[in-house]
C-alpha positions as CSV (number, residue, x, y, z in Angstrom):
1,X,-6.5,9.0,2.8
2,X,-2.7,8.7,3.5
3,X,-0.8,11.7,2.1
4,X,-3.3,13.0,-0.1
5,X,-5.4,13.5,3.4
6,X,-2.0,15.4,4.9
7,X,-2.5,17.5,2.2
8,X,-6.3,18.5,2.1
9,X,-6.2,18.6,5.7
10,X,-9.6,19.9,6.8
11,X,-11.9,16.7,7.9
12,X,-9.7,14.1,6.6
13,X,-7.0,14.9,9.7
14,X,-9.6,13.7,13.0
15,X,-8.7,12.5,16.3
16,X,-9.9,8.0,16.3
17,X,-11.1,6.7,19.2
18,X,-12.5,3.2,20.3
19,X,-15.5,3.5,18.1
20,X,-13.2,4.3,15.3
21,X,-11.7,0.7,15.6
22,X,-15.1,-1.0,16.4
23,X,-15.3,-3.7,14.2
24,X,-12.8,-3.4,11.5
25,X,-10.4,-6.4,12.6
26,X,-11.9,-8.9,10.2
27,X,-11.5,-6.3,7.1
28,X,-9.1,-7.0,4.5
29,X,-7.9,-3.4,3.1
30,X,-7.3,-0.3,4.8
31,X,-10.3,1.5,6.7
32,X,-8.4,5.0,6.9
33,X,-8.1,4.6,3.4
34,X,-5.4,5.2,0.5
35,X,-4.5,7.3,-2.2
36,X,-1.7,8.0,-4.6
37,X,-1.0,11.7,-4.1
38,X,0.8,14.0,-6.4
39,X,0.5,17.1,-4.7
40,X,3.0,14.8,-2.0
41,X,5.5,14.9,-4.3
42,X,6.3,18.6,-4.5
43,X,7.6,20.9,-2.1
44,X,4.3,22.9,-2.0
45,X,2.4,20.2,-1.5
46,X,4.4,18.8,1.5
47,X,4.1,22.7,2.8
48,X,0.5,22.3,2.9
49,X,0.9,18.6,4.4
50,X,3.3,20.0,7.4
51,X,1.0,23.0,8.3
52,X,-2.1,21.3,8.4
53,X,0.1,19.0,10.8
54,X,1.0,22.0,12.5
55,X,-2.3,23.2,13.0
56,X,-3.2,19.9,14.8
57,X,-0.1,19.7,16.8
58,X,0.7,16.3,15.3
59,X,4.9,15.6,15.0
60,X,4.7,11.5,15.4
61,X,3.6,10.1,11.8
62,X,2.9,6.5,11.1
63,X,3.5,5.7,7.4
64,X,1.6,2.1,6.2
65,X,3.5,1.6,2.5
66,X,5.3,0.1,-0.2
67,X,8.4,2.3,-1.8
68,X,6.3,5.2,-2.9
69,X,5.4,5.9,0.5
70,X,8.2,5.1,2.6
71,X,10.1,7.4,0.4
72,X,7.6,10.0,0.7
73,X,7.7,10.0,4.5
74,X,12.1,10.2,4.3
75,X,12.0,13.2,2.3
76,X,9.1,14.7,4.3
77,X,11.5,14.0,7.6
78,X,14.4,15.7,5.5
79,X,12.9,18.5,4.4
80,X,10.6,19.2,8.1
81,X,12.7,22.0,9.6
82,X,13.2,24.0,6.5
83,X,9.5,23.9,6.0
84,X,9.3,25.3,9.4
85,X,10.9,27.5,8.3
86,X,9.4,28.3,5.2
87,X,5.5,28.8,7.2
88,X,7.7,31.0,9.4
89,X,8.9,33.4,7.0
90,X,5.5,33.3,5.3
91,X,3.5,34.4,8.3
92,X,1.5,31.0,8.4
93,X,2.8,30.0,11.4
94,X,4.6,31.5,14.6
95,X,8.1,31.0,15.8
96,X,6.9,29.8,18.9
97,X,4.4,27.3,16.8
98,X,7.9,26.2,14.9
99,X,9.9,25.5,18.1
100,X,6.9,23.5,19.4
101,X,6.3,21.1,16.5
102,X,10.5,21.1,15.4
103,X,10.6,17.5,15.5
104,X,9.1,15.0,13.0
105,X,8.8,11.5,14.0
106,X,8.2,9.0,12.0
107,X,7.8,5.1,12.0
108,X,7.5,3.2,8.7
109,X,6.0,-0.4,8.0
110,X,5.7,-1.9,4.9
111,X,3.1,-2.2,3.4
112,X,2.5,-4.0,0.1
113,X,0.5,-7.0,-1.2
114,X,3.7,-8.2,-3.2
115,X,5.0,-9.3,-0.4
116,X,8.6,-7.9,-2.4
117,X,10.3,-5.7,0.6
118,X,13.5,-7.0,1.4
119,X,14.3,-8.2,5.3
120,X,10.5,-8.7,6.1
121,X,9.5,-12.5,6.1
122,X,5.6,-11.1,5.0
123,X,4.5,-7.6,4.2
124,X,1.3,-6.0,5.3
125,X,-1.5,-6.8,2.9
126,X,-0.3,-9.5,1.5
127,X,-1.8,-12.3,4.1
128,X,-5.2,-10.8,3.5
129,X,-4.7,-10.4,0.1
130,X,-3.9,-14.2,-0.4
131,X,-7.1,-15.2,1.5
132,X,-9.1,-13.5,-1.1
133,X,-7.8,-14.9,-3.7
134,X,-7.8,-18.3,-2.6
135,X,-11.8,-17.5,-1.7
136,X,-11.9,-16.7,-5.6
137,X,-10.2,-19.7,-6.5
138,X,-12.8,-21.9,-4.1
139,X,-15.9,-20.3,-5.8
140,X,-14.7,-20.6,-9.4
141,X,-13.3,-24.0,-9.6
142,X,-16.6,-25.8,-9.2
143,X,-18.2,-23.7,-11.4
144,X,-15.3,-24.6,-14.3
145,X,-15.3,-28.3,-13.3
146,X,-19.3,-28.4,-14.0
147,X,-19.1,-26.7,-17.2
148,X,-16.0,-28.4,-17.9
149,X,-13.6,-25.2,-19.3
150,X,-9.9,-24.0,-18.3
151,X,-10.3,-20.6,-16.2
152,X,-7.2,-17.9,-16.1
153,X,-7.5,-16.3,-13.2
154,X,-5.3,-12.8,-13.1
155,X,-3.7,-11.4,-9.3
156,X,-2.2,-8.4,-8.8
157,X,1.9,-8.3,-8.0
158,X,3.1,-6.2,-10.6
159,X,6.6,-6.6,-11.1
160,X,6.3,-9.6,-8.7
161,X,4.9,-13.1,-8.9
162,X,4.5,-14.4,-5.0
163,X,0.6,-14.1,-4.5
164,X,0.4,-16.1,-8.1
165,X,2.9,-18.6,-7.1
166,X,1.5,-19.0,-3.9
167,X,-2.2,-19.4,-4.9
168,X,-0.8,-21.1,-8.0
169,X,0.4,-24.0,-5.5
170,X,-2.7,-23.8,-2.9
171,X,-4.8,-24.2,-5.3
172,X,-3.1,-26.6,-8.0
173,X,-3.3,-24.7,-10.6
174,X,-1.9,-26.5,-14.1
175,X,-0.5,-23.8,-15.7
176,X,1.2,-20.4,-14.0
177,X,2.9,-17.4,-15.2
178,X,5.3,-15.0,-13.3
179,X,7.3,-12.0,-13.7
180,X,10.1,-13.5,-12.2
181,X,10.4,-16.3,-14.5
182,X,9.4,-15.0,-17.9
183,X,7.9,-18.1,-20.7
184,X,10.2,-19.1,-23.0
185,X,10.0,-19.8,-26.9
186,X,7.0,-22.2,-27.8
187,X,5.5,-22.0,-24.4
188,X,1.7,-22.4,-25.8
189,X,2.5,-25.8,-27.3
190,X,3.7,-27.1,-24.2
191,X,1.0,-25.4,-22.0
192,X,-1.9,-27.3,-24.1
193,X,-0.3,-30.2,-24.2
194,X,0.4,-30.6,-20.6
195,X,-3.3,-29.4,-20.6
196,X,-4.4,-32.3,-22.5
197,X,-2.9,-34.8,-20.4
């Protein structure tokens, strides 16, 4: 459950094996699962995080995220030997324990349906998230062509417009709106008239 199962610890931290993989290559998602996690973002709750890494002698992290995330995991590397440090002085950990585990390692990939990351051609998630829209698009556009009605169909993105643009053009859509490119004054006049042609 990303961070929020660093934090917890207990049965969410679990050695995979091959049956742990068995069969999850055609899912769209994550099967480890996700959360947002504000215990992450404070020192305490990064403490818990890095003892119950400790405890499992894990010091290589893999960090699947958008800027939330990847953020995270930078100021979890920053702050790693001072935490040490920290479970040191409290007695949660030994000196020994500390030396072993001193190094954090850490390798970060974006992930993030928006497909917004700068330097990456596509971003995990967004691929798969595509797909299901277009599968969305496919069962809904007989269905508004029979009953003869205009559908507005809403993607996710946020901030930014690439799956609707992209699924806008896959599936010719007549009308689109994006973040990026904001309607202007009188937009609804033009939309049904282009509508009506």
């Amino acid at each position: 459950q990303g961070y929020e199962g660093l934090v917890e610890g207990g049965d969410n931290i679990k050695q995979a094996n091959w049956l742990s993989v068995s069969n999850i290559i055609q899912l769209g998602g994550t099967v480890i699962g996700s959360a947002r996690c504000k215990a992450f973002t404070t020192r305490a709750g990064r403490l818990r995080a890095a003892r119950n890494l400790v405890e499992h002698g894990i010091t290589n992290l893999c960090v699947i995220g958008g800027d939330g995330s990847l953020t995270g995991a930078d100021i979890f590397r920053s702050e790693w030997a001072g935490l040490l440090e920290e479970l040191v002085r409290d007695g949660q950990i030994s000196e020994e324990v500390a030396r072993k585990n001193c190094h954090l390692n850490i390798v970060g990939l974006v992930g993030s349906i928006d497909n917004d990351f700068c330097g990456t051609d596509m971003t995990i998630g967004t691929d798969s998230a595509l797909h299901r829209i277009m599968e969305i698009v496919d069962a809904i556009t007989t269905t508004a062509q029979s009953h003869q009605r205009t559908f507005v169909l809403e993607v996710m993105g946020r901030h930014c417009g690439y799956l609707a643009l992209v699924s806008g053009l896959a599936s010719g859509a007549d009308w689109l709106f994006i973040p990026e490119s904001p309607p202007e004054d009188g937009w609804e006049d033009l939309m049904c008239e282009r509508l009506g042609e």
